[in-house]
C-alpha positions as CSV (number, residue, x, y, z in Angstrom):
1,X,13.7,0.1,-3.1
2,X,13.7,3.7,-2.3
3,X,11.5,5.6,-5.2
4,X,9.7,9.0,-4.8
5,X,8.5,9.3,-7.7
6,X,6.3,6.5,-7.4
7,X,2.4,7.8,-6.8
8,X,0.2,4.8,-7.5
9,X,0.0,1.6,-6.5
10,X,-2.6,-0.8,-7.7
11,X,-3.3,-4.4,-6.3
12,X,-5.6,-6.8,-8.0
13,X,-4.9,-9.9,-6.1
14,X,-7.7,-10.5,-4.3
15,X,-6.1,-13.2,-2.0
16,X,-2.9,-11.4,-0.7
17,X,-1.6,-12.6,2.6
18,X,1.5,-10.7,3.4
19,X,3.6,-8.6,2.9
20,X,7.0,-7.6,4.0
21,X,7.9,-5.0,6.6
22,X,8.8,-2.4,4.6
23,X,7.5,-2.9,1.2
24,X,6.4,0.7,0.7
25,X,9.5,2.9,2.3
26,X,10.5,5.3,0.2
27,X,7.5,5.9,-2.0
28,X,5.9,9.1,-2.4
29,X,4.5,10.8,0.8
30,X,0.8,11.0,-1.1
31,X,0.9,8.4,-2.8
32,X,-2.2,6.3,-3.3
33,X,-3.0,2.0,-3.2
34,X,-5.8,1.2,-4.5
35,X,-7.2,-2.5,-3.9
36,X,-9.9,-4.7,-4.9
37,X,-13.4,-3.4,-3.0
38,X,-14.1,-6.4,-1.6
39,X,-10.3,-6.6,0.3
40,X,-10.7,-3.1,1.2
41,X,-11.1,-3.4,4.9
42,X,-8.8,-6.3,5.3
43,X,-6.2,-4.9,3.2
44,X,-6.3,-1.4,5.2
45,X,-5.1,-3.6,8.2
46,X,-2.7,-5.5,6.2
47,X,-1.1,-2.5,4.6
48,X,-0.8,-0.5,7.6
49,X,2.7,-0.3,8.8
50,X,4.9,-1.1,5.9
51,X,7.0,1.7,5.5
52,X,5.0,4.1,4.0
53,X,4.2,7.6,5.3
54,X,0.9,7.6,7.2
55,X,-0.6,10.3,4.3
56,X,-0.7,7.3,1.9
57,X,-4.3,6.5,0.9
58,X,-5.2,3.0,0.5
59,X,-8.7,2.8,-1.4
C-alpha cells in the first residue's frame, strides 16, 4: 500500500515479532512510529529496513 499522506503510526502490541519486508514503503518521508517504551529498543531493530525512508522516527 503506497500512502503519502500517512504521518503516524502507532503500535501497541507489545509482543510483535515480525513484520513483512516492506510494510512501510510508501508512507510519508517524516513520518513517525511510535511503540510501547518498553519495546523501544527491540522494535528500533525490528523496524529498521521495511521500506520506509531512513528519516522516519520510530519512538
Amino acid at each position: 500500500m503506497k500512502d503519502s499522506k500517512l504521518k503516524t503510526i502507532k503500535i501497541n502490541a507489545a509482543g510483535l515479532k515480525s513484520v513483512g519486508k516492506n510494510a512501510f514503503k510508501g508512507i510519508h518521508k517524516k513520518a513517525t512510529i511510535s511503540v510501547p517504551k518498553k519495546q523501544l529498543k527491540a522494535y528500533k531493530k525490528l523496524l529498521k529496513g521495511k521500506g520506509q525512508a531512513s528519516s522516519v522516527k520510530i519512538k
